[in-house]
C-alpha positions in Angstrom: 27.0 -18.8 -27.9 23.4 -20.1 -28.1 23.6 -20.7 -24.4 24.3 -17.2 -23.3 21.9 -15.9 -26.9 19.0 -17.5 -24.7 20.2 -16.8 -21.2 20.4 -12.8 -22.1 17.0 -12.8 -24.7 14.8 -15.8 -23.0 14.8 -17.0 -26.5 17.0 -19.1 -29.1 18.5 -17.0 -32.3 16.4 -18.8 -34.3 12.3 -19.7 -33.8 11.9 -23.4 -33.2 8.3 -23.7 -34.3 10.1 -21.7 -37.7 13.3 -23.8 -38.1 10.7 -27.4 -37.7 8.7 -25.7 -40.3 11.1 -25.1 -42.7 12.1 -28.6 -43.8 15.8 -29.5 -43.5 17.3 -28.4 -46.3 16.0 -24.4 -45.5 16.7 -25.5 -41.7 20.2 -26.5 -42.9 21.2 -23.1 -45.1 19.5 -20.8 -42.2 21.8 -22.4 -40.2 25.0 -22.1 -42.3 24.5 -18.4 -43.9 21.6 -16.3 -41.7 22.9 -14.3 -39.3 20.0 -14.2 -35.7 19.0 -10.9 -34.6 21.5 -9.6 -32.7 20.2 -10.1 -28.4 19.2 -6.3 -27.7 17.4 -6.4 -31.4 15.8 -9.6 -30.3 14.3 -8.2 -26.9 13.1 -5.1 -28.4 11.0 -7.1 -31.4 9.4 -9.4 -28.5 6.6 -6.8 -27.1 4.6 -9.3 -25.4 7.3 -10.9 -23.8 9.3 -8.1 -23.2 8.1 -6.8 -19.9 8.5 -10.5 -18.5 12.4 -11.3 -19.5 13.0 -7.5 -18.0 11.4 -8.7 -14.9 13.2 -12.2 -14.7 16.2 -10.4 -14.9 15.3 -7.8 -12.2 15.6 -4.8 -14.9 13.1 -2.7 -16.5 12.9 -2.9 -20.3 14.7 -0.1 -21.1 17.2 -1.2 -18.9 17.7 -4.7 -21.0 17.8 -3.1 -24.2 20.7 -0.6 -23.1 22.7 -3.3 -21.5 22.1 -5.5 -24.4 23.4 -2.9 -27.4 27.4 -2.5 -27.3 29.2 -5.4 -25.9 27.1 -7.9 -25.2 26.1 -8.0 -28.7 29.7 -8.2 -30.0 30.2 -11.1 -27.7 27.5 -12.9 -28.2 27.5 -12.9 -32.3 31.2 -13.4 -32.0 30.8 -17.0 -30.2 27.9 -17.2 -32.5 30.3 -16.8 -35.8 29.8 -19.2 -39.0 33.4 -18.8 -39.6 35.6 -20.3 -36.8 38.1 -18.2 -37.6 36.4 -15.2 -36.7 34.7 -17.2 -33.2 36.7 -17.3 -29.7 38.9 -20.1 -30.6 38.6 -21.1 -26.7 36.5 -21.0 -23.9 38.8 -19.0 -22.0 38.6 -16.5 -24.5 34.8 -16.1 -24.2 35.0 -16.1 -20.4 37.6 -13.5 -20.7 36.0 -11.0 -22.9 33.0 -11.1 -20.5 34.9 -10.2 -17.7 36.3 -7.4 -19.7 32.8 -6.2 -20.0 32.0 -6.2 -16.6 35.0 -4.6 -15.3 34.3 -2.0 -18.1 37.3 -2.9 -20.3 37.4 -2.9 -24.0 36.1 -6.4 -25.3 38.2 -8.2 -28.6 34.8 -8.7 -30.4 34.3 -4.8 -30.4 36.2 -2.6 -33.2 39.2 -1.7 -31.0 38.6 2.2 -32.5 39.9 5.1 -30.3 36.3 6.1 -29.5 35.6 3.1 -28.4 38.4 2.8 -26.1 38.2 6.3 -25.1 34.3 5.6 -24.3 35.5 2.4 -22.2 38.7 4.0 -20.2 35.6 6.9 -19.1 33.2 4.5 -18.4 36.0 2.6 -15.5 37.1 6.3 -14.2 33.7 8.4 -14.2 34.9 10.1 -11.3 38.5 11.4 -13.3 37.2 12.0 -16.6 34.1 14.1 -14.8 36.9 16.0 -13.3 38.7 16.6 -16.4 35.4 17.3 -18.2 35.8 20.0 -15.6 38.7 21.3 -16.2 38.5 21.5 -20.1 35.6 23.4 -19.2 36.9 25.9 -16.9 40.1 26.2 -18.6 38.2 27.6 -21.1 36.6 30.2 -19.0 39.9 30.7 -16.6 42.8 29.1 -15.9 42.7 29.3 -12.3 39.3 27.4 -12.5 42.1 23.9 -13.0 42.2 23.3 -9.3 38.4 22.4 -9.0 38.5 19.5 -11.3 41.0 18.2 -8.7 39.0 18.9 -6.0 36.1 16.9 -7.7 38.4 14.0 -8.4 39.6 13.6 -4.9 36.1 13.7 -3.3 34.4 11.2 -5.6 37.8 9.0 -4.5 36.7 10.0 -1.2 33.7 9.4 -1.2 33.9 5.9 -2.9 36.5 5.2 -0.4 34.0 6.6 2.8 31.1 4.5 1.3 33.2 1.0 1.1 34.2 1.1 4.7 30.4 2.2 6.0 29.4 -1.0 3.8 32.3 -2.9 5.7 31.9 -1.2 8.8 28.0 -2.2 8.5 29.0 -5.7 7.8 31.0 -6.3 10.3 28.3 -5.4 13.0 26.0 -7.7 11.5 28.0 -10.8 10.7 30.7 -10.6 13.3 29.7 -8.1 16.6 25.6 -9.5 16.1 25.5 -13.1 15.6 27.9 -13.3 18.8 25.6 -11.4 20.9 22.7 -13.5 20.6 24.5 -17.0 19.8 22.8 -19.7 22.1 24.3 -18.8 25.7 23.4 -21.1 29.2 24.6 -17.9 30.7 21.9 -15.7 29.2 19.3 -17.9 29.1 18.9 -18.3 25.4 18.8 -21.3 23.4 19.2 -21.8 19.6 16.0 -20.4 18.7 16.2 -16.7 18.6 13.8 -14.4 17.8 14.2 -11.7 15.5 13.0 -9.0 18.3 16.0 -10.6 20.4 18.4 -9.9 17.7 17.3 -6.1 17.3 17.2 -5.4 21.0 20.6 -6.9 21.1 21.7 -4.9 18.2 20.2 -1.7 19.7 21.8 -1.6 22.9 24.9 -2.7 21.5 24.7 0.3 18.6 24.2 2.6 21.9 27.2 1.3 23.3 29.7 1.6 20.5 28.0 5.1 19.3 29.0 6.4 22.8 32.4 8.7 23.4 35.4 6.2 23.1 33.4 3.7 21.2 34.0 2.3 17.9 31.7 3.9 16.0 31.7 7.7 18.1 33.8 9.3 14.9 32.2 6.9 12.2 28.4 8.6 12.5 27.6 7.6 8.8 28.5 4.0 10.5 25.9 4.7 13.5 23.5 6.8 10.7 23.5 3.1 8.1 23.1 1.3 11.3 20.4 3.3 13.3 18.2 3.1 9.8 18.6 -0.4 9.1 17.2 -1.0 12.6 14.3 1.5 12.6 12.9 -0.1 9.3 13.1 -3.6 11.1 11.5 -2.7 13.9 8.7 -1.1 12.0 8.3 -4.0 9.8 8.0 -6.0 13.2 5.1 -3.4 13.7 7.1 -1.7 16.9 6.9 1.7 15.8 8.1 3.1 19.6 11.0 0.9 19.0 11.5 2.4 15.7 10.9 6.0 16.3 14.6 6.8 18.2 16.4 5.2 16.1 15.0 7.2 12.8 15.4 10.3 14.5 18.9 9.7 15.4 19.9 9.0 12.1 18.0 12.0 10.7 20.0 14.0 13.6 23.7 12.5 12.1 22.5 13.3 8.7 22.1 16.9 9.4 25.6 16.7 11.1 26.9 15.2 8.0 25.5 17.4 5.5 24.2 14.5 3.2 21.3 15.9 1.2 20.4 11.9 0.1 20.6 10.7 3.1 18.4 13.8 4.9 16.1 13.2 2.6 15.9 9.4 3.0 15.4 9.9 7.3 12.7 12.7 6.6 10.9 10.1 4.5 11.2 7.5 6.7 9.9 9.4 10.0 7.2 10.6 7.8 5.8 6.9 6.9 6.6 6.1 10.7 4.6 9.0 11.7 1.7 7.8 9.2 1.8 4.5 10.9 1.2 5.9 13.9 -1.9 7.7 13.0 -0.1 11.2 13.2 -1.1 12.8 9.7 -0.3 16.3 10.1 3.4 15.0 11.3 3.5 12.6 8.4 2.6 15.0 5.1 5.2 17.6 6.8 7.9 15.3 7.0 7.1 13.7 3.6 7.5 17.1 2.0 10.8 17.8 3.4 11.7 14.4 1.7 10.8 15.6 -1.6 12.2 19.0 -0.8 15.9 17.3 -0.2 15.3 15.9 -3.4 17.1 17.5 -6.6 14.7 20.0 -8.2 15.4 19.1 -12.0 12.4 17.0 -13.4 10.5 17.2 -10.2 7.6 16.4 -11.6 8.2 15.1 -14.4 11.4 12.9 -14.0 13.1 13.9 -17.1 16.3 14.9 -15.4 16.6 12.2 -12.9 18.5 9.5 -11.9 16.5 6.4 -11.8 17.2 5.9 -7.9 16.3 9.8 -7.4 12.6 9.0 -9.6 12.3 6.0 -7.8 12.6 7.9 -4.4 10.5 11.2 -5.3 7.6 8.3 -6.6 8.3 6.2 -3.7 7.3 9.7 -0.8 4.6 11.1 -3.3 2.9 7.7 -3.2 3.3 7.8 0.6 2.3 11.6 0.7 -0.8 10.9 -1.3 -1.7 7.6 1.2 -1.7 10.6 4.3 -4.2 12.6 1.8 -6.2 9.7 2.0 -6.1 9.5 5.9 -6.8 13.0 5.8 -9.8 12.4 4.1 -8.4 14.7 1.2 -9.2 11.9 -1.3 -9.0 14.2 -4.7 -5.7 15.0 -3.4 -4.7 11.3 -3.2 -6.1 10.6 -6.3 -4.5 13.4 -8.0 -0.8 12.3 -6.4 -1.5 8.6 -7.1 -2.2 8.9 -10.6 0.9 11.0 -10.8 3.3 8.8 -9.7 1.7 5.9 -12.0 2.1 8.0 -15.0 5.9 9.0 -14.4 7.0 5.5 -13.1 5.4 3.9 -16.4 7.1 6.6 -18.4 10.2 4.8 -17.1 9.4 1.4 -17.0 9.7 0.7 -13.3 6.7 -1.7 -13.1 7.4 -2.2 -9.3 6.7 1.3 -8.4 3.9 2.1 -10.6 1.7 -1.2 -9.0 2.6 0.3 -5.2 0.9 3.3 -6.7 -1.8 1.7 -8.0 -2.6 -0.2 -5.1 -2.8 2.7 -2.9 -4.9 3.9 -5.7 -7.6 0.7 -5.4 -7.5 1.2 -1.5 -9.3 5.3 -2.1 -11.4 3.5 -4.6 -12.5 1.0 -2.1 -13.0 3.7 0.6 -15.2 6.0 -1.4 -17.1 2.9 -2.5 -16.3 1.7 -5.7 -15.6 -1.3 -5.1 -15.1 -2.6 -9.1 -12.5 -0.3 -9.8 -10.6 -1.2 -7.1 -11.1 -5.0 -7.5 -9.4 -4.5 -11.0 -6.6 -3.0 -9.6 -5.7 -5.2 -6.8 -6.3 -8.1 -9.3 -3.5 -6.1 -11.7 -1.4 -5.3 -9.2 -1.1 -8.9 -7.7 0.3 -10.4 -11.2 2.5 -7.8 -11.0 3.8 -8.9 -8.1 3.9 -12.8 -8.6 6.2 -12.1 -12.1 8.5 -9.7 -10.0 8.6 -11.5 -6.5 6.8 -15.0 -7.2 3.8 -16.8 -5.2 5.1 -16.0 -2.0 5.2 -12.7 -1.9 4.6 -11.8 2.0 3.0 -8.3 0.5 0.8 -9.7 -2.0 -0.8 -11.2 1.3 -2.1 -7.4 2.3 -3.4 -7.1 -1.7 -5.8 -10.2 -1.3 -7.1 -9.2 1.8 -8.1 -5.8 0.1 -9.2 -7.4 -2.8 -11.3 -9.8 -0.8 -12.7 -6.7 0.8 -13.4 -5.3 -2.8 -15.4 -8.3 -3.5 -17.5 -8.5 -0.1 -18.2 -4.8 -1.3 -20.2 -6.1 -4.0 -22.1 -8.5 -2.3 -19.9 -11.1 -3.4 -19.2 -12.2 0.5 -19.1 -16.0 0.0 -16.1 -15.3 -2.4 -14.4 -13.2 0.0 -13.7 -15.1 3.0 -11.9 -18.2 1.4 -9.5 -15.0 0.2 -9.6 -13.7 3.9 -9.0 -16.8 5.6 -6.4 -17.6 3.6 -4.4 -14.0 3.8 -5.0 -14.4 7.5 -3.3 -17.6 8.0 -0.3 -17.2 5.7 0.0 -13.5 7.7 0.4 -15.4 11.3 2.8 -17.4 9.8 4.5 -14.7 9.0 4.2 -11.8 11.1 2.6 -13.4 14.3 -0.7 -13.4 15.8 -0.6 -9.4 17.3 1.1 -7.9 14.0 -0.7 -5.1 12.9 -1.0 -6.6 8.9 -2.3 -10.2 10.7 -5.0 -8.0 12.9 -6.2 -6.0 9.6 -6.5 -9.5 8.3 -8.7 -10.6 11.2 -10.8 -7.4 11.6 -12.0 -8.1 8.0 -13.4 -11.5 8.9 -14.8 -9.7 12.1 -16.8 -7.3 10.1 -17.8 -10.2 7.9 -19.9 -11.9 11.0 -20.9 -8.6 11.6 -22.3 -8.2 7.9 -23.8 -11.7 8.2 -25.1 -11.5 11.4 -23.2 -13.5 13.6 -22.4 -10.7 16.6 -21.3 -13.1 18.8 -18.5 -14.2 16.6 -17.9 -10.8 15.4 -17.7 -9.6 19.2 -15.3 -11.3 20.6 -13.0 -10.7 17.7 -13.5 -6.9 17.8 -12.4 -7.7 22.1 -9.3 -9.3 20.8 -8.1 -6.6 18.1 -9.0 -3.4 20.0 -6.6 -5.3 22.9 -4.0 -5.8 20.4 -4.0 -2.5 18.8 -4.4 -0.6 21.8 -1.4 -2.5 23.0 0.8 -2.1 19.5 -0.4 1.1 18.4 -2.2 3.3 21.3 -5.8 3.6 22.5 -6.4 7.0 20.5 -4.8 5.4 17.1 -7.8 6.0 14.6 -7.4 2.3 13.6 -8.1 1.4 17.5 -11.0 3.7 17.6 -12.3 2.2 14.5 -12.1 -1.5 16.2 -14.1 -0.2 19.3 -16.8 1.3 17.3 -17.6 -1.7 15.6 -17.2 -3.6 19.0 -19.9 -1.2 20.4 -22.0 -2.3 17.6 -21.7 -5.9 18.7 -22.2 -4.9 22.0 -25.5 -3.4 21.2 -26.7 -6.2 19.3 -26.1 -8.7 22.2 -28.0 -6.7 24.8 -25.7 -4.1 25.8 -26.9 -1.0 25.3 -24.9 1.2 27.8 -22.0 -0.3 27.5 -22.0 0.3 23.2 -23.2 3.8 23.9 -20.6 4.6 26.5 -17.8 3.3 24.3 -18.9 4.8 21.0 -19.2 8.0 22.6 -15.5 7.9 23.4 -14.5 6.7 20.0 -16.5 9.9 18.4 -14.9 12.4 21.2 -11.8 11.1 20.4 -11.7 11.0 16.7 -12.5 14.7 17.2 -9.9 15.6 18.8 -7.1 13.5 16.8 -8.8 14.0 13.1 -11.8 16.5 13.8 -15.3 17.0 12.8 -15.3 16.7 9.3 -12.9 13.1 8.6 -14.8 10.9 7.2 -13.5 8.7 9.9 -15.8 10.9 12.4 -18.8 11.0 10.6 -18.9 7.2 10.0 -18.2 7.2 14.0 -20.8 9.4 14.6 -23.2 7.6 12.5 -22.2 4.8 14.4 -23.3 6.5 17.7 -27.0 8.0 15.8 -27.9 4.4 15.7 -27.5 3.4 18.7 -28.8 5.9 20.6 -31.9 5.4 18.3 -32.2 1.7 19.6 -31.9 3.6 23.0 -34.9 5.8 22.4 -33.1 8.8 22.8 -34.5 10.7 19.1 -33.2 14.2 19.8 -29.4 13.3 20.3 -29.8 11.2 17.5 -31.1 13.3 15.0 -28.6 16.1 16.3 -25.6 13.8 15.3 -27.1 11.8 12.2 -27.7 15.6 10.7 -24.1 16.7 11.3 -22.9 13.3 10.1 -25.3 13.0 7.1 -24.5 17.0 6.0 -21.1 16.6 6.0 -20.6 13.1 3.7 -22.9 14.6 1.5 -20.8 17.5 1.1 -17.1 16.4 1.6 -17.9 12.8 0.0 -21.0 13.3 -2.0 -20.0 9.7 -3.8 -20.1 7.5 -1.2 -22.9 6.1 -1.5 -22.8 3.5 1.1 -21.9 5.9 3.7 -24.8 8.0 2.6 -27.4 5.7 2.7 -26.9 4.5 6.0 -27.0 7.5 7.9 -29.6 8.8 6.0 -32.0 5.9 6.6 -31.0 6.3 9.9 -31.8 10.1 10.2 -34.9 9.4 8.6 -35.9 7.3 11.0 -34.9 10.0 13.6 -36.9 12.6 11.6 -40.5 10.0 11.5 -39.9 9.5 15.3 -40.3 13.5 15.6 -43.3 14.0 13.0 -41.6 14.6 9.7 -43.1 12.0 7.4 -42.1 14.2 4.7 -38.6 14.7 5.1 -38.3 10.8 6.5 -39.8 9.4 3.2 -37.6 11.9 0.8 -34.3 10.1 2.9 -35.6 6.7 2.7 -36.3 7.1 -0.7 -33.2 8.7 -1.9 -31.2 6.0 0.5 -32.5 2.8 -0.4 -31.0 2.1 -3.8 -27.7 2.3 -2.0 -28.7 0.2 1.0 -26.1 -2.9 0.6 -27.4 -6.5 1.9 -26.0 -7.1 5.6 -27.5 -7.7 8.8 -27.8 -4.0 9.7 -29.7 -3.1 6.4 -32.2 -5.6 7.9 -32.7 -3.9 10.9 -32.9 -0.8 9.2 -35.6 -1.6 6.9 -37.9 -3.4 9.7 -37.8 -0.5 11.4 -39.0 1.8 8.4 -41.7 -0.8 7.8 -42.7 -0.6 11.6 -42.9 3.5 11.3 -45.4 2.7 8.1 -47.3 0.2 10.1 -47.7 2.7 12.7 -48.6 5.6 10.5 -51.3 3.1 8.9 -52.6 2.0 12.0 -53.2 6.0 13.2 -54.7 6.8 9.7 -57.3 4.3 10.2 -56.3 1.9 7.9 -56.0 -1.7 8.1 -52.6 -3.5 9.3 -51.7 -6.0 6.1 -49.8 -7.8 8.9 -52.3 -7.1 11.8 -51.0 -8.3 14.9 -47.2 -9.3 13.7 -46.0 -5.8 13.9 -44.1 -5.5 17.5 -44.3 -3.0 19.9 -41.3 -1.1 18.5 -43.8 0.4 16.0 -45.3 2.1 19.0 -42.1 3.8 19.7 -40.9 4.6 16.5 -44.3 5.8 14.9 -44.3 9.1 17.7 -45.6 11.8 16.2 -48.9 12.8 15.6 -50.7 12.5 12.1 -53.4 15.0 10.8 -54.6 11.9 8.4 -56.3 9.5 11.3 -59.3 9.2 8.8 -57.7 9.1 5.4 -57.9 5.3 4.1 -56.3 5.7 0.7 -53.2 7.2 2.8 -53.4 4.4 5.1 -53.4 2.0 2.2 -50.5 3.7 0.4 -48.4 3.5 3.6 -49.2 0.1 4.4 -48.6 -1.1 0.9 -44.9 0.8 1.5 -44.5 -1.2 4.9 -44.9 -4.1 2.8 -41.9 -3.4 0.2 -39.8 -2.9 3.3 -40.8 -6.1 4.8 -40.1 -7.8 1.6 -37.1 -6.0 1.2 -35.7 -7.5 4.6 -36.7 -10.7 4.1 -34.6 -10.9 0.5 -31.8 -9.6 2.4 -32.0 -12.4 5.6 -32.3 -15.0 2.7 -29.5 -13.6 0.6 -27.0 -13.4 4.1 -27.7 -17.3 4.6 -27.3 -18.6 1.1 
């Protein structure tokens, strides 16, 4: 009895710190005549532990406490009797009664009233007394209404019956038709090590085969329907999404044949989160919504009226729904939806679905820039995680890469890369070397060199990911595009100024066209593109694009900061080189509490102290740096002045030149600490 008292509660009936404390003689009579908590009283009094034992036991608390109170409680306080008489006199008897309870018999330690018996004998035949329930019902009504309570009887037998032999059915593909296809065969050239792509390919073809007219599985299409989705979410998770795309859509096509509102649902929702992956937003929040339209309306919001698998689900597309706002750049939308889904899923305890929610939640934070709310969240969301799933969790490898990310954010980038590095090599491990989680890995240590400095190491492995992606995921997938703007970047750094402009011109032209104008992914592109025409001398196409880009973050995201700062250095550099000191300054001013310490930063605040050396120079004034400034102040300081005699102007610019200079140089320290 104490065994299974501790095995259902995660604690003893009595305190053991309370019992030592006691003395012997009150440890002795506690013993004897005090009756513990019963186990579903002793869970609910444990708050702090609560969420944890619930957890260990993969159920949420509520879900302990309502398994706990009824039966279990009977049998555990009977084996825990103080009069023997009234214990199980055997072993056998205690294993009995608990397989009673789990086939949903009446258990001897419960009072053997009718209600209770009654409440057990519906419990075992839901499907029968639902049908009576019927009945009673209609009778009441009509008499003729008797002959659908059978009806309903004979299709949840039916149904119960069709669902056992898809689960066999599904089985026996697996473990019988499967494993012989791809055992170790001289013939076809395989030896004992198999891949898992080997396996699916195997299993494809030979789902083709049997789905075909006069195979096994040609009148069994909720067969071919459990199979064909079993094999698209593989394939994805192998980050084949081609592979995975016919398969979804022919088990969304059997679905429809079959009439199955839950399963429907379940395909749209899957296509949709395919069709995410593969950049294609529009697709994605279309398909999503039908998902959640196949859903039951009652407590669509709210949950009141659900099943816990039907909240689950309806939380589990709303969370992906809200991650295509984010890709949409619709981030209030995404916030709105996350937030949601956190808020019902707590309402029900599922811990597991409201920390997928609030991780999608950190990852807007971290895109509109703040960087310490989404830290918090990725820090909460990984405990979750390690109580639920343990330390090697495969997903909490993705949350400490974004949390690392949350940290560089902050200028904390010496603390960050231990986290990459380590995500990155438990993720080729795991998913392989071209796997589109182990290359998101990798791109964040690329756009750490980048951040440092280092363009060589960040170059070539920019070259290796936009290889990989365009191979995995297409050469016009936004996360593609992204990887060749910030490879143009290197590119200019190290020399190559055509080549960076030529390929960020194609990454803007075709961000354009896949996401348009306005994403935020197109303005950071384009403000990509405004810098380095800039370093190419060519002012007019720069300040063109920088406006457009600069214009629309401060409109559509007026609190990213980041963003705004950098192309609005940028465009005030544009703006100097054309003669307008006084919209220049106003940008530079307005941008450089927001200017972040990387290696760009430094560029970009030499070359605002080399358009003040310039303007000194031409106002007669005396260079603080003399003949240090480079010829690039030449270039950038075009534009004429009517102050070429003022001295106190001269002063006051040179005296700015000088906080830029010093500015830079705390930066170049700060990157090699």
């Amino acid at each position: 009895g104490v065994i299974l008292y501790e095995l259902l509660t995660g604690a003893l009936p009595f305190s053991s710190d309370a019992l030592r404390s006691a003395g012997y003689d009150a440890l002795r009579k506690t013993i004897r005549e005090v009756d513990p908590p019963t186990p579903s009283s002793r869970v609910s009094s444990q708050d702090a532990k609560l969420q944890e034992i619930a957890t260990k036991r993969r159920v949420s608390p509520g879900e302990l406490r309502r398994e706990l109170k009824g039966d279990l409680d009977a049998i555990v306080m009977t084996a825990l009797q103080k009069d023997r008489n009234r214990r199980y006199q055997t072993v056998n008897a205690l294993a009995a009664d608990i397989r009673r309870h789990l086939r949903d018999e009446p258990v001897t330690a419960s009072a053997p009233t009718a209600t209770y018996r009654l409440a057990k004998l519906i419990r075992r035949n839901k499907g029968l007394f639902g049908a009576i329930g019927a009945v009673l019902a209609l009778l009441v009504i009509a008499v003729a209404g008797t002959s659908w309570g059978m009806l309903r009887a004979q299709r949840a037998e039916k149904r119960a019956n069709t669902e056992a032999q898809i689960a066999q059915a599904v089985n026996d593909f697996l473990n019988r038709d499967l494993l012989a296809a791809v055992a170790p065969s001289k013939a076809a050239g395989r030896g004992k090590d198999v891949s898992m792509r080997e396996v699916l390919d195997v299993a494809a073809k030979t789902i083709d085969e049997e789905s075909a007219p006069g195979g096994r599985f040609a009148d069994l299409p909720q067969v071919e329907r459990a199979i064909r989705a079993t094999l698209g979410h593989t394939y994805t998770e192998l980050g084949d999404y081609a592979a995975a795309r016919p398969h979804f859509e022919r088990a969304l096509a059997l679905s429809k044949a079959e009439g199955n509102p839950a399963d429907i649902g379940q395909d749209y929702g899957a296509l949709g989160v395919l069709s995410y992956r593969q950049g294609e937003y529009d697709s994605a929040e279309s398909l999503l919504e039908t998902a959640l339209g196949a859903l039951p309306a009652d407590g669509a919001r709210t949950g009141s009226n659900d099943t816990d698998d039907d909240a689950s689900l309806r939380d589990a597309w709303r969370t992906w729904l809200g991650t295509v706002y984010r890709a949409q750049g619709r981030v209030d939308d995404a916030i709105g939806e996350f937030r949601q889904v956190i808020r019902d899923s707590k309402s029900r305890d599922d811990e597991l679905r409201s920390a997928l929610a609030m991780q999608s939640l950190a990852v807007v934070y971290q895109e509109i820039g703040d960087d310490a709310r989404a830290e918090s969240l990725y820090v909460a969301t990984i405990e979750i995680r390690r109580r639920i799933f343990g330390d090697e969790d495969a997903e909490s490898l993705t949350l400490k890469n974004n949390l690392a990310n949350t940290i560089a954010g902050q200028g904390r980038l010496r603390d960050a890369i231990p986290l990459w590095n380590e995500a990155l090599a438990a993720k080729r491990t795991v998913y392989g070397e071209s796997h589109p989680v182990t290359l998101n890995s990798l791109n964040n240590i690329a756009e750490a060199n980048e951040i440092l400095g280092d363009y060589a190491s960040a170059d070539s492995l920019h070259a290796f990911i936009v290889a990989r992606r365009s191979e995995a995921l297409g050469e016009n997938h936004p996360d593609t595009i992204r990887s060749r703007m910030h490879l143009a970047l290197s590119r200019l750094r190290l020399g190559h100024g055509a080549e960076a402009e030529a390929m960020a011109a194609a990454g803007v032209e075709s961000l354009r066209r896949e996401l348009g104008a306005d994403h935020p992914r197109t303005v950071d592109a384009e403000g990509l593109l405004g810098t380095i025409l800039l370093e190419r001398g060519k002012t007019a196409q720069a300040a063109a694009l920088l406006r457009h880009a600069y214009d629309v973050s401060a409109q559509t995201q007026p609190d990213d900061i980041y963003t705004l700062s950098i192309i609005g250095a940028d465009l005030g550099i544009a703006l100097a080189r054309q003669g307008k000191r006084g919209e220049a300054e106003a940008l530079w001013t307005e941008a450089a509490p927001g200017l972040e310490p990387e290696a760009e930063t430094v560029v970009i605040c030499e070359s605002i102290a080399e358009l003040y050396e310039g303007w000194q120079r031409s106002a007669g004034g005396s260079s603080q740096r003399g003949a240090a400034a480079s010829s690039m102040s030449t270039t950038r300081a075009a534009g004429g002045s009517n102050d070429d005699t003022n001295v106190p102007q001269a002063d006051a610019w040179a005296a700015r030149a000088e906080e830029w200079r010093t500015r830079a140089e705390e930066i170049r320290q700060e990157l090699t600490r």
